[in-house]
N, C-alpha and C positions, 0 to 999 in steps of 0.2 A: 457501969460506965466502962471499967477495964472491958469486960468481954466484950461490948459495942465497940468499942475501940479496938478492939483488935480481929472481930468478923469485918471489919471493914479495912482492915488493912490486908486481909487476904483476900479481898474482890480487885484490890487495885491490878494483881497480874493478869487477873481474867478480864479486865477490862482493856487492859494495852493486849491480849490476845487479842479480842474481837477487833479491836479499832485496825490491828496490824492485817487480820484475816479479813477485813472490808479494805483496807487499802490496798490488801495483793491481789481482790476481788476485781476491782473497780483498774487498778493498771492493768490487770488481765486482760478484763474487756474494753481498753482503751485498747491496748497494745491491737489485738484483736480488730477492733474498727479500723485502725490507721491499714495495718495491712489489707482493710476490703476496701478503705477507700484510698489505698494510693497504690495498693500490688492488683490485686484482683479484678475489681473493677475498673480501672484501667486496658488493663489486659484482656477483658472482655468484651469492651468496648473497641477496641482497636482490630479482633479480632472480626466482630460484626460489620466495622466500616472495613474491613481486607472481603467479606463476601460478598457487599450490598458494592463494592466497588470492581470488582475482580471482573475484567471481561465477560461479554456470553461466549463461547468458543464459535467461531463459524463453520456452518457446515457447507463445506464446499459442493456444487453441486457437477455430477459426474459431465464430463467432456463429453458433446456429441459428436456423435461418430462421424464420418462425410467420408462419402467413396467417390473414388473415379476408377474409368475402365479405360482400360489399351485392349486394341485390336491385336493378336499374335497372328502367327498364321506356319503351318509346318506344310514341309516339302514333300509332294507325292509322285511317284510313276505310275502314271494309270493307263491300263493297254487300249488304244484305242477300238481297234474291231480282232479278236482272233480270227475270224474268218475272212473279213473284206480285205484289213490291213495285218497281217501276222507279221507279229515279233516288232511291229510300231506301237512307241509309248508316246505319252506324251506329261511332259513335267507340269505339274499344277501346284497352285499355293490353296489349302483348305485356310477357313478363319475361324476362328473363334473369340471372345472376350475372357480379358485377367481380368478381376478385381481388384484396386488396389483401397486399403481403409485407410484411415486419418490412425487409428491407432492400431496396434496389433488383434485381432479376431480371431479366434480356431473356427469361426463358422465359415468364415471370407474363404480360412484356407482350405475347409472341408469344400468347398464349393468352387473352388479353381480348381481344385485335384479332380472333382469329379468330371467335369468338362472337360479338363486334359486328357485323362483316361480316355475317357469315351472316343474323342477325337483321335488320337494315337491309339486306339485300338484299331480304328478302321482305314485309317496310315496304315499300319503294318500288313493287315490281310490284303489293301489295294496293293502294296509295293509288290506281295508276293505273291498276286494272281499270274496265271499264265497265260501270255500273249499269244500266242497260237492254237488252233484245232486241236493240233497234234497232243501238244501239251494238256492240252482240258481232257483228252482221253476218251473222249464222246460222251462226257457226262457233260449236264446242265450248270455252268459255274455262276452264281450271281456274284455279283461284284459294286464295290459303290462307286459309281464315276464320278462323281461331287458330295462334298460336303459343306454346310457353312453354319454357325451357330452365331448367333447374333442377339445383344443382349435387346432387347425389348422393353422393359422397365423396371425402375428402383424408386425404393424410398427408404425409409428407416426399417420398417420390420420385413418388406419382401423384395427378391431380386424375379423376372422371368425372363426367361429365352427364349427362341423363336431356334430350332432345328430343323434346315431344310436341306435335302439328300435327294441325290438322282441313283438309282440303281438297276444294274440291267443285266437280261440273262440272254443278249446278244439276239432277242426278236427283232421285232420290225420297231422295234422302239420300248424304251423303258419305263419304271416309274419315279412317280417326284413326290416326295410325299413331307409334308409338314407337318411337325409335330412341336407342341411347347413344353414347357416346365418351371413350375416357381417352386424358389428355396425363399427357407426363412434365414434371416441375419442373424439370429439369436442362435439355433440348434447348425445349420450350417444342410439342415434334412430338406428334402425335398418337402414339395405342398404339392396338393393337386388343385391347379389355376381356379377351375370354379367354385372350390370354399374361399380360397384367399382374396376372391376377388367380391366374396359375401353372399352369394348364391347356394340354393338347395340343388340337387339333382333334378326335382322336381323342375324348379322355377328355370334351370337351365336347358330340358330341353324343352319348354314353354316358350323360353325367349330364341333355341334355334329355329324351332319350327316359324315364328312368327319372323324373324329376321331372313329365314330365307324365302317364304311366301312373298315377303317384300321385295326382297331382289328380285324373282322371275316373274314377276309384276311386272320390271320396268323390260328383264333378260331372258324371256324364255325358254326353258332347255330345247336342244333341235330335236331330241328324241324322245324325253320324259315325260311326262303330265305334273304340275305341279305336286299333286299330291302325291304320287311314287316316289316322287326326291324328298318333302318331306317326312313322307312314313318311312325310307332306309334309311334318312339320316337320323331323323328321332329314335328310331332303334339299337343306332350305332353310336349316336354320339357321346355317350358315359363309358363305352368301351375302351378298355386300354390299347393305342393302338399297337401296341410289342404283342395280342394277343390273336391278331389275326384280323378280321375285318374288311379284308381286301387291302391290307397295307403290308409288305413286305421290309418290315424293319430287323437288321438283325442286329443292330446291335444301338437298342434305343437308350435314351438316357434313363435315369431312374425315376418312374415317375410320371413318364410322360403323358399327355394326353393331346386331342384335337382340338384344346381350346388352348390358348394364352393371351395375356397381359398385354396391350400394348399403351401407349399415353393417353388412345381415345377409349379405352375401355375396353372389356371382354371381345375375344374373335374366338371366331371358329374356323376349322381350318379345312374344306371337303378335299378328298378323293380323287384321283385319275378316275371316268366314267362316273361318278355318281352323282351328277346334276346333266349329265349327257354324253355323246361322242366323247372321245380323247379329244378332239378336233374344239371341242366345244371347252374343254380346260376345266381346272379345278379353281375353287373362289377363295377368298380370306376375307369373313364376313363376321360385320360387327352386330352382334350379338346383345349387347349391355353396352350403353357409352356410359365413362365414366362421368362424374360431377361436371359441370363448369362445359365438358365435351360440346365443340358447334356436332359433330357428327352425330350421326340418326341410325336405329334400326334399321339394319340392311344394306349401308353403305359399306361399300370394298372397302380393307387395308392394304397399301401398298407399302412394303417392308422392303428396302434392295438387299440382296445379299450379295457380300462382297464377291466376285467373280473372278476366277485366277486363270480361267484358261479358255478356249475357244471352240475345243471339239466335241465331241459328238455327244458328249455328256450336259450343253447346254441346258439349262433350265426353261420350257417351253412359256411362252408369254401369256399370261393371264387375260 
């Protein structure tokens, strides 16, 4: 009985162990739950309604661009005859189009600069031609007696112009020769008008040949036969005309070609003599009209270009 009495009075401490080491068990894991359910969870959930609540960010969508054009125009001395008239000039205003964008562009300004150039190139060599016999020394001087560039059409990705010039080496009469050009808005580079306008090589001199059978249908040439006009023009017309051709350009834009852009769709632009006489004139014939266009294969374009002077350098009437 003693020893039973007293192995059991040495279980008493081990038993307030255990019960102590399950109550600091059990507050543990109390303590424990209260911080997930009143710190953590909490906190987790607040954090979930701050994402499911948080704005979408908006994506703003880019400014479209919008252009308009001004007419400039630079001041020339062009001689009028060194032979007939020596040492008479006569003061002319040449035209050309600025650009101006809605926002800033380096393509807008690539493409005013080029135009300017060009033009102010042929400024300077007119100013400093020589008005008299004497002065030209007996050589042949060609000279540009008109200039005028004129924008022709725009949209978002393409600008084209329409470049029309008299130039003369003092014969019985000069030449007039029209030539176009499209840039694109994005590079600010030149395009050559019959890709930009969607056309092969092929399909384009398919559509000259057909558009000008159609005009001498209604205009016959006084000297030609149809088909002579268009077998040189189908030959010539993919030619660059800064290359020769019968067009005496010297200082063409970059680029240029015998077709451009106008609101009714694709033109082509003929020759001094090559649908007939000089007397008989050069045409601006549509070629491709564009969408929505009332105009037709082989209808003329009538484009004015602005005129700044009177003499001898007129532009002969189409």
């Amino acid at each position: 009985m003693n020893a039973t009495k007293h192995r059991s009075r040495r279980r008493v401490p081990m038993v307030v162990l255990v019960a102590l080491a399950m109550a600091l068990a059990a507050g543990t894991a109390y303590a424990a739950y209260r911080v997930y359910t009143d710190v953590w969870l909490p906190a987790q959930q607040n954090q979930n309604e701050q994402v499911v609540e948080a704005p979408e960010e908006t994506v703003e969508a880019p400014e479209e661009i919008t252009y308009s054009v001004e007419t400039r125009s630079m001041d020339v001395s062009v001689p009028v005859d060194p032979y007939d008239a020596p040492g008479k000039r006569e003061a002319q205003k040449w035209y050309y189009p600025h650009i101006e964008a809605s926002t800033q562009s380096d393509a807008v300004d690539k493409i005013n600069a080029a135009l300017e150039e060009s033009m102010r190139s042929d400024v300077e060599k007119t100013n400093a031609a020589p008005d008299t016999a004497k002065d030209m020394g007996g050589a042949i001087v060609f000279i540009c007696q008109y200039r005028s560039i004129t924008l022709t059409y725009i949209d978002n990705d393409i600008v084209c112009v329409r470049d029309q010039r008299y130039d003369t080496g003092w014969g019985p009469h000069g030449s007039t020769t029209v030539t176009g050009c499209a840039y694109s808005l994005e590079t600010g580079d030149p395009i050559d008008p019959v890709s930009a306008f969607g056309l092969t090589p092929e399909q384009a001199k398919s559509a000259v040949a057909d558009a000008v059978t159609a005009y001498l249908a209604t205009d016959p040439s006084d000297t030609l036969s149809t088909n002579a006009v268009v077998r040189d023009i189908t030959n010539m017309c993919l030619m660059s005309p800064a290359l020769g051709s019968g067009v005496d350009v010297e200082n063409p834009l970059d680029g240029c070609s015998h077709f451009y852009i106008a609101s009714e769709g694709l033109v082509f632009a003929t020759e001094d003599h090559q649908m007939g006489s000089y007397a008989y004139g050069r045409r601006e014939i549509l070629v491709a009209p564009s969408d929505g266009s009332l105009a037709k294969v082989g209808d003329t374009v009538a484009i004015e270009a602005p005129m700044g002077f009177s003499g001898s350098g007129q532009i002969p009437s189409q």
